[in-house]
C-alpha atoms as an extended CHARMM CRD file, in Angstrom:
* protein
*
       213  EXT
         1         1  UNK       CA           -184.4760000000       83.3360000000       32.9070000000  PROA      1               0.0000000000
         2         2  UNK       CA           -187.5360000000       84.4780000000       35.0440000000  PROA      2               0.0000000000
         3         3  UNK       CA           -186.7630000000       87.9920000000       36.8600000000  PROA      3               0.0000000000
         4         4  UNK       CA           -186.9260000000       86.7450000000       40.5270000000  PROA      4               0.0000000000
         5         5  UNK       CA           -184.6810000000       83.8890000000       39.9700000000  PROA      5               0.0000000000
         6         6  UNK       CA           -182.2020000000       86.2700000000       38.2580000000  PROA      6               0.0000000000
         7         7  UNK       CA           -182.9960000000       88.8350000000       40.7930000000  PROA      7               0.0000000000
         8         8  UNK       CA           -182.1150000000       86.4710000000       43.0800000000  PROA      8               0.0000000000
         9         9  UNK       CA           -178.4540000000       86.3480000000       42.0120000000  PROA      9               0.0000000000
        10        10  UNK       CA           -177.5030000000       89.3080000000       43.4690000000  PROA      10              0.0000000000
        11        11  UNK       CA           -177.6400000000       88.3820000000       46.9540000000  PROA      11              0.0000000000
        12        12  UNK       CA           -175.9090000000       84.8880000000       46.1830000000  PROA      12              0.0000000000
        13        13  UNK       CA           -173.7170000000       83.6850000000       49.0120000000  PROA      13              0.0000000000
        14        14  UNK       CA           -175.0740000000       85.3650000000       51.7350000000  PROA      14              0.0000000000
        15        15  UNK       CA           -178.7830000000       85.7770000000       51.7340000000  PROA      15              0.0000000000
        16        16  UNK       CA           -181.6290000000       84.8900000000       50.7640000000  PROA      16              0.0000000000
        17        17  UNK       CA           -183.8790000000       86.2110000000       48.3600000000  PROA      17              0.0000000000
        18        18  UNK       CA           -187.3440000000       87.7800000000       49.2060000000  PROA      18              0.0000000000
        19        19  UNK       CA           -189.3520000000       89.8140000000       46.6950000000  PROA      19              0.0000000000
        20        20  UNK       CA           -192.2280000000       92.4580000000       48.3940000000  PROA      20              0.0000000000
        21        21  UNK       CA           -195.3480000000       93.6550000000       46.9750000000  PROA      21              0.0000000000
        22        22  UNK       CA           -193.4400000000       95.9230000000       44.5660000000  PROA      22              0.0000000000
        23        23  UNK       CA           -191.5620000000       93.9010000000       43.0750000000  PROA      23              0.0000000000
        24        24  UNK       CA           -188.8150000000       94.9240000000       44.9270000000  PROA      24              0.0000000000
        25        25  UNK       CA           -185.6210000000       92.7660000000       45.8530000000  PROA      25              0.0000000000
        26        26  UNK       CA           -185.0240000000       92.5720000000       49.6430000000  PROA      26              0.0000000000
        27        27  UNK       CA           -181.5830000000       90.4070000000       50.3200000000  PROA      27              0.0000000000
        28        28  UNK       CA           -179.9060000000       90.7210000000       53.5900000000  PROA      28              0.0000000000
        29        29  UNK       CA           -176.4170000000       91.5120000000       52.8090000000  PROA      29              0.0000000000
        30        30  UNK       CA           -174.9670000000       93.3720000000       55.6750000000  PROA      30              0.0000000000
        31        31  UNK       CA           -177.0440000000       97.3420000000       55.4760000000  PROA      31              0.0000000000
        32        32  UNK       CA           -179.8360000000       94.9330000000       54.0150000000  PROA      32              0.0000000000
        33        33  UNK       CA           -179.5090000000       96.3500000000       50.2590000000  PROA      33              0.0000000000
        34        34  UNK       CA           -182.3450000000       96.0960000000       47.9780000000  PROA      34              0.0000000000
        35        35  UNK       CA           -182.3010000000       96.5040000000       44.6300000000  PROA      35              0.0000000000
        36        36  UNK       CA           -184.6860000000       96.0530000000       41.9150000000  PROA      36              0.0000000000
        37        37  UNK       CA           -185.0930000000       93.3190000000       39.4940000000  PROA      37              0.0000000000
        38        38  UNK       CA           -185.5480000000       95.3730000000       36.4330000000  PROA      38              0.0000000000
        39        39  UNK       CA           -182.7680000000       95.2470000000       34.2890000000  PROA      39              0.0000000000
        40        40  UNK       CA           -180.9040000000       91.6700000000       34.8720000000  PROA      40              0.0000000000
        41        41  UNK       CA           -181.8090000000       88.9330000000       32.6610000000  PROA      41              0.0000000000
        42        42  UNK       CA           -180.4380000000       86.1530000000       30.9200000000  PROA      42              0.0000000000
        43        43  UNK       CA           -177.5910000000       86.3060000000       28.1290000000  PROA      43              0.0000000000
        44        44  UNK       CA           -179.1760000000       87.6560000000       24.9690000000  PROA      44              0.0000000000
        45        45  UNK       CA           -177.1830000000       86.5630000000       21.3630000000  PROA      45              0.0000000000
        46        46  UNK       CA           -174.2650000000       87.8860000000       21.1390000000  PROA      46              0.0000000000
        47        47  UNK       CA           -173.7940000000       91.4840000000       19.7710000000  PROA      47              0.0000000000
        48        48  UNK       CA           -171.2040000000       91.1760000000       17.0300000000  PROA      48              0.0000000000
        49        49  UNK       CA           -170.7730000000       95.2650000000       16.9550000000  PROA      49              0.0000000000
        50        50  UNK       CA           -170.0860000000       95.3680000000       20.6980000000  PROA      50              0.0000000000
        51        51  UNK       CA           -166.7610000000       95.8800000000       22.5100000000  PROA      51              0.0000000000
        52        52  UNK       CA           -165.7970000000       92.8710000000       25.0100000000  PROA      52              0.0000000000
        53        53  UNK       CA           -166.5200000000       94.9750000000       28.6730000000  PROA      53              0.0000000000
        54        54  UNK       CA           -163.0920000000       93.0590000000       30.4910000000  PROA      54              0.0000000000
        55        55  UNK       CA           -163.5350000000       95.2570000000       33.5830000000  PROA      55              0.0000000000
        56        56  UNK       CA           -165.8970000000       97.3360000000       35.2600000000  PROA      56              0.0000000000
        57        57  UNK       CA           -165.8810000000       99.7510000000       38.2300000000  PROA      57              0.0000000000
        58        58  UNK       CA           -168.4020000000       99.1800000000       40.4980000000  PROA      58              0.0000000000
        59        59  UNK       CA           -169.4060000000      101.0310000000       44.7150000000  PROA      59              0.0000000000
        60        60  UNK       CA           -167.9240000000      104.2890000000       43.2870000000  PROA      60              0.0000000000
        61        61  UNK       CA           -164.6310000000      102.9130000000       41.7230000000  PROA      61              0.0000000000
        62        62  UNK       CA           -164.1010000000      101.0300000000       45.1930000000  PROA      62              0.0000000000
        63        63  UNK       CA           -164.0990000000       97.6430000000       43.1790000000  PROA      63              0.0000000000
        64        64  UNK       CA           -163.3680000000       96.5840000000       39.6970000000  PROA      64              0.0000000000
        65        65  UNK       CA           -164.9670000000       93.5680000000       38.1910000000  PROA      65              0.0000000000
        66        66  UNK       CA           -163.7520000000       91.2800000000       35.6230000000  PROA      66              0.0000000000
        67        67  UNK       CA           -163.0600000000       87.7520000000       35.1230000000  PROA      67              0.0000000000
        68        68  UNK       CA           -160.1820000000       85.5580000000       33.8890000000  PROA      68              0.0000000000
        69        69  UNK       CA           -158.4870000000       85.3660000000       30.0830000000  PROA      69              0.0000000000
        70        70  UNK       CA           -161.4400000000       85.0920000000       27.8030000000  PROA      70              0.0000000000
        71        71  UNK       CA           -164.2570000000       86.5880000000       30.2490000000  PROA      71              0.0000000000
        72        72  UNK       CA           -166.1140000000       89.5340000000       30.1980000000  PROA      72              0.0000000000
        73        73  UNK       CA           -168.3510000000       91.0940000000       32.2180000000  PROA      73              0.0000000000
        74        74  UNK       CA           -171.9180000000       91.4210000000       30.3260000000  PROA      74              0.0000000000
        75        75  UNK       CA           -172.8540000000       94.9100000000       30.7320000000  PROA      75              0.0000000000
        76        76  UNK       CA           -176.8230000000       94.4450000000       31.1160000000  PROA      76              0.0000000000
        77        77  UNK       CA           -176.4100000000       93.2040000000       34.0240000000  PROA      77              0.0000000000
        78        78  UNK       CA           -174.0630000000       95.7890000000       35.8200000000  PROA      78              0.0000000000
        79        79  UNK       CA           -175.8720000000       97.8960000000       38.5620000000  PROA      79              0.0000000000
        80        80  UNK       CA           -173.8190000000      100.0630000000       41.0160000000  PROA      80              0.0000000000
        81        81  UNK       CA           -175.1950000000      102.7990000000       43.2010000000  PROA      81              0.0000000000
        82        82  UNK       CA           -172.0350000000      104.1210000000       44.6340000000  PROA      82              0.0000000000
        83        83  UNK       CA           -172.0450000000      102.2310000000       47.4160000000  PROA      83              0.0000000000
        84        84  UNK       CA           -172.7760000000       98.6420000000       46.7590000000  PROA      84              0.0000000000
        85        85  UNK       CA           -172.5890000000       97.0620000000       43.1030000000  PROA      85              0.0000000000
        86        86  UNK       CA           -173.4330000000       93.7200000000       40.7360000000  PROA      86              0.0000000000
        87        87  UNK       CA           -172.4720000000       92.1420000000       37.6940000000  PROA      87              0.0000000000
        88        88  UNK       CA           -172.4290000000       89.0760000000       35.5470000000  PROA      88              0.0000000000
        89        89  UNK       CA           -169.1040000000       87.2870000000       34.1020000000  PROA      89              0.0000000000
        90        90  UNK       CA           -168.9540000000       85.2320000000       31.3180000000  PROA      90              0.0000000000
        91        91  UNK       CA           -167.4430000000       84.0040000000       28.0190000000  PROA      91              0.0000000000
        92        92  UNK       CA           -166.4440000000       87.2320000000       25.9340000000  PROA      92              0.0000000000
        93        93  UNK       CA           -167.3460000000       85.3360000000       22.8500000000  PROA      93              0.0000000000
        94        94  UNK       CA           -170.6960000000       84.5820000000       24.1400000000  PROA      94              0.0000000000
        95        95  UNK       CA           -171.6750000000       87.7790000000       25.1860000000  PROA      95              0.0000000000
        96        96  UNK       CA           -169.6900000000       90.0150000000       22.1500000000  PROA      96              0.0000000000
        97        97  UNK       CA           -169.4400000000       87.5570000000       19.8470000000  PROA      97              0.0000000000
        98        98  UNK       CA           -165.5310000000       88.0990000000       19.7650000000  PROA      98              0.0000000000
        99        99  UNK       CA           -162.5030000000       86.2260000000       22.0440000000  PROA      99              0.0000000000
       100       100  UNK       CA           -161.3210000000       82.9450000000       22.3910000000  PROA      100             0.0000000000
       101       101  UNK       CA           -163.0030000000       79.7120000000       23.0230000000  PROA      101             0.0000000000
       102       102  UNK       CA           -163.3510000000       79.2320000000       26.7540000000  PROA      102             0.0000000000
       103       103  UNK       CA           -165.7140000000       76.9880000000       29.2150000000  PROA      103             0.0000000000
       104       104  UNK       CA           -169.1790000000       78.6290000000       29.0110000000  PROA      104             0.0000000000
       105       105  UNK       CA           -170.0690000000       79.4440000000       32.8310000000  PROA      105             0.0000000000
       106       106  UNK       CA           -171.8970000000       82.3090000000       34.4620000000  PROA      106             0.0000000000
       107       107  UNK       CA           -169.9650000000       83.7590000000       37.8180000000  PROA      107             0.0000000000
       108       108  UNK       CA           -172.3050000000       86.6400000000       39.7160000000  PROA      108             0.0000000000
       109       109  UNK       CA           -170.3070000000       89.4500000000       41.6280000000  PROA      109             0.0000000000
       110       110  UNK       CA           -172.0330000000       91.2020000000       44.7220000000  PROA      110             0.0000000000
       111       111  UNK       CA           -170.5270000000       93.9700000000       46.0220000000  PROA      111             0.0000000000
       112       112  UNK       CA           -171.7390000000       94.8460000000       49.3540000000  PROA      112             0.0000000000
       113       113  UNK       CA           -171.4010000000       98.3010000000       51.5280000000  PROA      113             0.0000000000
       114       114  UNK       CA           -168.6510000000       99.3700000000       52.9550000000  PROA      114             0.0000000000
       115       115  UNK       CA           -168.2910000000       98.1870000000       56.5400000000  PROA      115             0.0000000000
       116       116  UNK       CA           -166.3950000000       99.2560000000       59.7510000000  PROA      116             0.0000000000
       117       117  UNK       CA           -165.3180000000       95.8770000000       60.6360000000  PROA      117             0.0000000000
       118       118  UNK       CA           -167.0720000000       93.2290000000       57.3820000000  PROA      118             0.0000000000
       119       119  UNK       CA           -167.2160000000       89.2370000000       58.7180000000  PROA      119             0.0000000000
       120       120  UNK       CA           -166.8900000000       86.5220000000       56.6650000000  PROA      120             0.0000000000
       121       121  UNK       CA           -168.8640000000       83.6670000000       57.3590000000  PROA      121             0.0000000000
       122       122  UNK       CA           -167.4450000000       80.2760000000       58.2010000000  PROA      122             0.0000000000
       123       123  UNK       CA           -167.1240000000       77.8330000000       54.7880000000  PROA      123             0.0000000000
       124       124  UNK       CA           -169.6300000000       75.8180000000       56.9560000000  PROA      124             0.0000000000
       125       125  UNK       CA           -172.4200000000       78.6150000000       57.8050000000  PROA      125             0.0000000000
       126       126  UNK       CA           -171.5740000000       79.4520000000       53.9230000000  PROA      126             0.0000000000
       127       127  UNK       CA           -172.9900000000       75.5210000000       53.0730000000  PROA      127             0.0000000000
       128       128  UNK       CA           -175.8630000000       75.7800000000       55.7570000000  PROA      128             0.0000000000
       129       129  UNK       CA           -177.2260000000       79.1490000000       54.1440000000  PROA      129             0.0000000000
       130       130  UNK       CA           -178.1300000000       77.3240000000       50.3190000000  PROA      130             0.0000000000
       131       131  UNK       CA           -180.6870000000       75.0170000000       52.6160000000  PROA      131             0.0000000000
       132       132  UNK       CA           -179.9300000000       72.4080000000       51.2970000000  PROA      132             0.0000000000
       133       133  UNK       CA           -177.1570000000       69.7860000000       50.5720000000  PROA      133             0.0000000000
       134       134  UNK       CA           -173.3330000000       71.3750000000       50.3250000000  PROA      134             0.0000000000
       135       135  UNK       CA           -170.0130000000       70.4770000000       50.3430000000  PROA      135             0.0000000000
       136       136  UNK       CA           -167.6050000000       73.3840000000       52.4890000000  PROA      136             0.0000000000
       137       137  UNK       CA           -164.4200000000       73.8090000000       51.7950000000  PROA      137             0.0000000000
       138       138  UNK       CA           -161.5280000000       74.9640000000       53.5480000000  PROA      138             0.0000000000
       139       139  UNK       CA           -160.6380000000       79.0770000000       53.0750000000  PROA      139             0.0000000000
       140       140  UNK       CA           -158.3190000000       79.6710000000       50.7370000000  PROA      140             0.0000000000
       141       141  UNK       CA           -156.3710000000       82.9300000000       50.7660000000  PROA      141             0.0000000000
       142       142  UNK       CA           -159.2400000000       84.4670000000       51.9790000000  PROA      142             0.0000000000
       143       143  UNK       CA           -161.8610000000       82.6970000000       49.7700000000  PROA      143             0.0000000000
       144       144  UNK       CA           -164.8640000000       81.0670000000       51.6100000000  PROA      144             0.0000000000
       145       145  UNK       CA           -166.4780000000       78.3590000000       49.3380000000  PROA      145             0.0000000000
       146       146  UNK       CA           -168.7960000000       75.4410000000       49.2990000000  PROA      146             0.0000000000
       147       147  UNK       CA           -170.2030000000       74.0210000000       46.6920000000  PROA      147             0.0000000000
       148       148  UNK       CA           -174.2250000000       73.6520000000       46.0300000000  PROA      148             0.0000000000
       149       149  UNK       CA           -175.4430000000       69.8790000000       45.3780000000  PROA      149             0.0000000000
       150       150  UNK       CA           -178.5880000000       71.1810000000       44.0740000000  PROA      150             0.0000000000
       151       151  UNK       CA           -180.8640000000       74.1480000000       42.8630000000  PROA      151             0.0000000000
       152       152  UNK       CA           -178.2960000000       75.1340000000       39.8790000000  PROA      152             0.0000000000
       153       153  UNK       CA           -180.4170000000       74.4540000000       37.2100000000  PROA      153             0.0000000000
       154       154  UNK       CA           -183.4680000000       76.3800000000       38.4410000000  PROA      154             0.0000000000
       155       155  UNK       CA           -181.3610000000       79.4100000000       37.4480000000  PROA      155             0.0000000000
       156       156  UNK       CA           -179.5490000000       78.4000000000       34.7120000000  PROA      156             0.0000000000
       157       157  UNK       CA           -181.5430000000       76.7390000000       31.9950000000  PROA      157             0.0000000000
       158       158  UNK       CA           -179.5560000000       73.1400000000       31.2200000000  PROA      158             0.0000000000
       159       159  UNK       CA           -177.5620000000       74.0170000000       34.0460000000  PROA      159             0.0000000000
       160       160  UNK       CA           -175.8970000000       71.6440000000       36.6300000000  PROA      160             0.0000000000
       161       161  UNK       CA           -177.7450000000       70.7500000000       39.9910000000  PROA      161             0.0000000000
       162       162  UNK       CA           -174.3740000000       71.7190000000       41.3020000000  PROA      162             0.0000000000
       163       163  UNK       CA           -173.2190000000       75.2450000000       41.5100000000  PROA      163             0.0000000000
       164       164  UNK       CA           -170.7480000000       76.9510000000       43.7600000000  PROA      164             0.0000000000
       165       165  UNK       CA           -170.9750000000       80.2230000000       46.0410000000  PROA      165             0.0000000000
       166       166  UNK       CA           -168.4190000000       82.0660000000       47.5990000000  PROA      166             0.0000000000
       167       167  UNK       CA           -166.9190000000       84.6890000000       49.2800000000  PROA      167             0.0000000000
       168       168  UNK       CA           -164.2020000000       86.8970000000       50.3110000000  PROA      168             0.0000000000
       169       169  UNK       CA           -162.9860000000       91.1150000000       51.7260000000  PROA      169             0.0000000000
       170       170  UNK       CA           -161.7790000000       93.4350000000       49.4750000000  PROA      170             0.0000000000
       171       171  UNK       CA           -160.8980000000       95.9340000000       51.6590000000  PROA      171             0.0000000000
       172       172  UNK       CA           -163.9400000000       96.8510000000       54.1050000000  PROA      172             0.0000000000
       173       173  UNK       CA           -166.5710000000       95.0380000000       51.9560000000  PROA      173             0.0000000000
       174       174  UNK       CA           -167.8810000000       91.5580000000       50.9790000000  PROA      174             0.0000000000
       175       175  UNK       CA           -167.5700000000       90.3650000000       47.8020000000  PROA      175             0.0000000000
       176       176  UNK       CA           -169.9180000000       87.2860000000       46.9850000000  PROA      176             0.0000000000
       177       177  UNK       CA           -169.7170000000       85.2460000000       43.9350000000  PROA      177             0.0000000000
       178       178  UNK       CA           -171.7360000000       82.7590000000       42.6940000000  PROA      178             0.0000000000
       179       179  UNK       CA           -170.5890000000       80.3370000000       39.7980000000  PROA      179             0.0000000000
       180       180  UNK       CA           -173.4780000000       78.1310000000       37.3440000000  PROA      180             0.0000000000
       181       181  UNK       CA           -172.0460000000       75.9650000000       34.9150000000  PROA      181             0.0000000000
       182       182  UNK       CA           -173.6690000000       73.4870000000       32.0800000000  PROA      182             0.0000000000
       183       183  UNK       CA           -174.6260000000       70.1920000000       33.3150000000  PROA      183             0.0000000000
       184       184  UNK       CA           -171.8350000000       67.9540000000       33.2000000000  PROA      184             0.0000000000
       185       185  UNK       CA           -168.9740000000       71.2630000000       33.1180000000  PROA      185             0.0000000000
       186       186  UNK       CA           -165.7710000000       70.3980000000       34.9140000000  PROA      186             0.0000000000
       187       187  UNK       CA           -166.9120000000       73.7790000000       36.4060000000  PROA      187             0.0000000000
       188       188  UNK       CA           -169.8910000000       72.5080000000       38.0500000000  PROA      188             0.0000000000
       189       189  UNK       CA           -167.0660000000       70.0890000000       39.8540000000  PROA      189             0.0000000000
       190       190  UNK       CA           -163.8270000000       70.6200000000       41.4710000000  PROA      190             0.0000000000
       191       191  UNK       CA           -162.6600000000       73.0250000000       38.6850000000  PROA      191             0.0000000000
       192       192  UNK       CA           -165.1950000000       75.5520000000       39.4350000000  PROA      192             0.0000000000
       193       193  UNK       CA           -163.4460000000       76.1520000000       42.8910000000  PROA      193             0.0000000000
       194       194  UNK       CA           -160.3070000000       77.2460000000       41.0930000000  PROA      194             0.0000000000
       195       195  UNK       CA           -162.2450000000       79.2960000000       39.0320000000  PROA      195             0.0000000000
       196       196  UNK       CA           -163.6370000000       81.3930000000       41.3330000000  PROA      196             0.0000000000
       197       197  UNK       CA           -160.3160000000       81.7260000000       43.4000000000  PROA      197             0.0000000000
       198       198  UNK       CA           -158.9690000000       83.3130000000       39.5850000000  PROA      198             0.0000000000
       199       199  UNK       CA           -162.0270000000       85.7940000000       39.9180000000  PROA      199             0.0000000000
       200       200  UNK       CA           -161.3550000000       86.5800000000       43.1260000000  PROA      200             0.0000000000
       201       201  UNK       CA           -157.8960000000       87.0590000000       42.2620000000  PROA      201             0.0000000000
       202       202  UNK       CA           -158.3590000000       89.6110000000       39.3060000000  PROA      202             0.0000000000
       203       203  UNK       CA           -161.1040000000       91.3870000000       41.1570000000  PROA      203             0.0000000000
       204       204  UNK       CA           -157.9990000000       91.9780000000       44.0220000000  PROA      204             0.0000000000
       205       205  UNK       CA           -155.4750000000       93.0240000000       41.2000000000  PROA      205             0.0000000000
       206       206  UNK       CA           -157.9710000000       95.0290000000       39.5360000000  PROA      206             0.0000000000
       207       207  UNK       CA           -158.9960000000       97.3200000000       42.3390000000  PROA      207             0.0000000000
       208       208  UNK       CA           -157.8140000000      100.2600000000       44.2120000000  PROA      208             0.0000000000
       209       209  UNK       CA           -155.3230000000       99.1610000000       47.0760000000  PROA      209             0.0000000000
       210       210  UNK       CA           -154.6270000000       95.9640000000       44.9530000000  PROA      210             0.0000000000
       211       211  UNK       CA           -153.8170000000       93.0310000000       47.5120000000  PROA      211             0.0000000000
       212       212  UNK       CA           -156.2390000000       94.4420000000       50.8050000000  PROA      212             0.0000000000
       213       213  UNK       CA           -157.9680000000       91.8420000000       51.8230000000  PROA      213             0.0000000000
């Protein structure tokens, strides 16, 4: 996966993506976070010696990551600074080589700054900011979704045009997801909608002050 797409992930559903002479990553999350692009790449093969990463604590412990039955978080991709965090979800088995057989997908977690009083944007300023096609959907206990009709497989090799990006609080900060599934994955369709409100779910479980929102 080429480092400024993958780069590019991190600022998901509310940015866009803009990389400076140095290579740098400048998204425009709310604080305008940059991070670099060192360090994130694509999947490697599965290390069979490895234990499955279910949860990690990212902004300082503020927010723990982890995904649904049978998804880990990949650990090569986990950056946190204290403040502000990311990290990549997928199938355990993929990425450790050990869990049970599960839907390959790829769900990115932002963690933005803590905020004084975070906004969410509207499902339909969500759609307008992928510039191009979209489908919004109605928020859903707090998730903001809409679902990308194209650009998906520019970041994931064989991947669906289709993609989905979304977004919700977790106490005083903005968590933005992004989910990219196979071409043809149920995921890619309506089913990747649930999927990301079952992220968004364990994320809220997982963390401190379980259920702010």
């Amino acid at each position: 996966m080429p480092r400024r797409a993958f780069a590019c992930l991190a600022m998901l559903a509310l940015a866009a993506c803009e990389v400076d002479e140095n290579g740098e990553v400048r998204g425009f999350l709310p604080g305008g976070e940059t991070g670099s692009a060192s360090g994130r790449g694509a999947l490697a093969s599965p290390d069979r010696d490895a234990e499955p990463v279910r949860r990690v604590a990212l902004a300082g412990g503020a927010v723990v990551v982890g995904g649904p039955r049978g998804y880990c978080v990949d650990p090569a991709t986990v950056e946190t600074n204290g403040t502000s965090g990311f990290a990549m979800i997928a199938s355990c088995r993929i990425i450790a080589g050990a869990g049970p057989e599960v839907a390959p997908v790829i769900v990115t977690v932002t963690v933005g700054a803590e905020e004084p009083a975070p906004l969410l944007p509207d499902p339909e300023a969500l759609a307008r900011l992928a510039g191009g096609p979209a489908r919004a959907f109605p928020e859903r206990g707090g998730l903001v979704t809409a679902q990308m009709q194209r650009g998906g497989s520019t970041v994931l090799a064989g991947g669906d045009e289709r993609y989905w990006r979304g977004a919700f609080l977790q106490g005083q900060r903005i968590i933005s997801l992004a989910l990219y599934a196979p071409e043809g994955s149920e995921l890619a369709g309506d089913r990747g909608l649930a999927f990301l409100g079952d992220v968004r779910d364990v994320i809220r479980s997982a963390s401190p002050g379980a259920g702010r929102g």
